[in-house]
VOGU-3710 file (C-alpha; in Angstrom, 3 decimals, decimal comma):
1> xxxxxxxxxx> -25,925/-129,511/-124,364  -24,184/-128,847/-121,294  -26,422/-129,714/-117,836  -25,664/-128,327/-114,308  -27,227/-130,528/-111,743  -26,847/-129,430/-107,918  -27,794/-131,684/-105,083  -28,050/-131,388/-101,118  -30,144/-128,758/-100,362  -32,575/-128,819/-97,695
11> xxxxxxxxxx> -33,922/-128,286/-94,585  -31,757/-127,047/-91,503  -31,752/-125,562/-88,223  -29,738/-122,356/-87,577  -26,424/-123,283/-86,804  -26,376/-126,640/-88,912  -24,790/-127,439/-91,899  -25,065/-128,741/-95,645  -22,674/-129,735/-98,308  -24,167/-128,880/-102,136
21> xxxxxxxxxx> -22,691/-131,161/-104,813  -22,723/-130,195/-108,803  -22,109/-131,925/-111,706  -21,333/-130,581/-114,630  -22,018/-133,175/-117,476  -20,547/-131,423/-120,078  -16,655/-131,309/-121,160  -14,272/-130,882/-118,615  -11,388/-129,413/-120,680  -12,533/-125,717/-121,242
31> xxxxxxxxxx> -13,842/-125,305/-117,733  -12,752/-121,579/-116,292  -14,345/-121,768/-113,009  -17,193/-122,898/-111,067  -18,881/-121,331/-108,501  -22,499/-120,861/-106,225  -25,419/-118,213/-107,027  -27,912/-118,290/-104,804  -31,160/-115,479/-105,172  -33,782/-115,271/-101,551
41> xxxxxxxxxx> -37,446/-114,379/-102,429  -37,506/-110,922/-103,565  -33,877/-110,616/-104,083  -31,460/-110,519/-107,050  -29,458/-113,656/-107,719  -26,280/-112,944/-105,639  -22,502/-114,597/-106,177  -22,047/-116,956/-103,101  -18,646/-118,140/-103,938  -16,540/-119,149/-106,985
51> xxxxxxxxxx> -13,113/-120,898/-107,767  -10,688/-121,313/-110,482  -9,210/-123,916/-112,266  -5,887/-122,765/-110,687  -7,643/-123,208/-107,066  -7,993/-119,470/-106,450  -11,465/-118,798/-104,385  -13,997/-115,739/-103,524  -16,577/-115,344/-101,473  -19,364/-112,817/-100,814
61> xxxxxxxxxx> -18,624/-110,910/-97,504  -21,918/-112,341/-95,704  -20,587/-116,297/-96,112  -16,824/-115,760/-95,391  -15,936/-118,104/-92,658  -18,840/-119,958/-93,203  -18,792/-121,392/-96,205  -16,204/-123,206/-98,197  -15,958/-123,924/-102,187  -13,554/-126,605/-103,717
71> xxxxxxxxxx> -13,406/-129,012/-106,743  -13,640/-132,325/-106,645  -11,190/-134,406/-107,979  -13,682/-135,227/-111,649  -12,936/-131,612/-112,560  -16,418/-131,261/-113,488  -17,979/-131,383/-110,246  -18,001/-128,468/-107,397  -19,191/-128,742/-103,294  -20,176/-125,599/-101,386
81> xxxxxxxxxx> -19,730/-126,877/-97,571  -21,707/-124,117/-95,612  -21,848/-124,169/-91,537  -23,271/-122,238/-89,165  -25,916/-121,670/-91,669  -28,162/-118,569/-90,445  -31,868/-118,139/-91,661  -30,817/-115,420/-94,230  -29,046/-117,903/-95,843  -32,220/-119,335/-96,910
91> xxxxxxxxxx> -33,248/-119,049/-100,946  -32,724/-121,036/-103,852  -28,627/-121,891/-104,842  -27,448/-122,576/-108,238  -24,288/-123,737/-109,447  -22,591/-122,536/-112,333  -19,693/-123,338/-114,942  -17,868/-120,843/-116,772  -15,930/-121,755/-120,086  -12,873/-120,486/-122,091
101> xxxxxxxxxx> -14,564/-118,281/-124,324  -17,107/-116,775/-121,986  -19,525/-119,328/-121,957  -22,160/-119,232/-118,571  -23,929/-122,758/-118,113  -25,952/-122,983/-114,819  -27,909/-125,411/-113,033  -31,897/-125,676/-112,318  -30,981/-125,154/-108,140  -31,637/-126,789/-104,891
111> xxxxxx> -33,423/-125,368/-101,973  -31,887/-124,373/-98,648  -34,303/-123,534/-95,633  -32,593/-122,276/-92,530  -35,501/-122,679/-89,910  -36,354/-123,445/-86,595
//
């Protein structure tokens, strides 16, 4: 019964910026980590970033510097703040919760489009 919903995608110029939100509706007490997929046309679904209950983050080589991860303070909800956004950044991003136990829950996604 647990639903992912992510929010703030869009469209943006290279070099601009755009904050994705997710909530995680589901119980907040078994939460592991939560963290941003994101799979381009033609492409694999790719780990964009993730962080741990204890704050620990990681982030795929291509967004380091660039983007940024964190929990808000409802420990169900996640923001991936990403700047100087480049068109290969552009595809589909999903959040997604992990649970003690194993569990994967993930969200439907939100468009970005890096464009001129």
């Amino acid at each position: 019964q647990v639903q992912l919903v992510e929010s703030g995608g869009g469209l943006v110029q290279p070099g601009g910026s755009l904050r994705l939100s997710c909530l995680d509706s589901g119980s907040i007490f078994s939460i592991v980590a939560m963290g941003w997929y994101r799979q381009a046309p033609g492409k694999q679904r790719e780990l964009v970033a993730v962080i741990r209950t204890g704050g620990s983050t990681n982030y795929a080589d291509s967004v380091k510097g660039r983007f940024t991860i964190s929990r808000g303070n409802a420990e169900n909800t996640v923001y991936l703040q990403m700047n100087n956004l480049k068109p290969e950044d552009t595809a589909v991003y999903y959040c997604n919760t992990v649970r003690f136990g194993g569990t994967n829950s993930w969200g439907q996604g939100t468009q970005v489009t890096v464009s001129s």
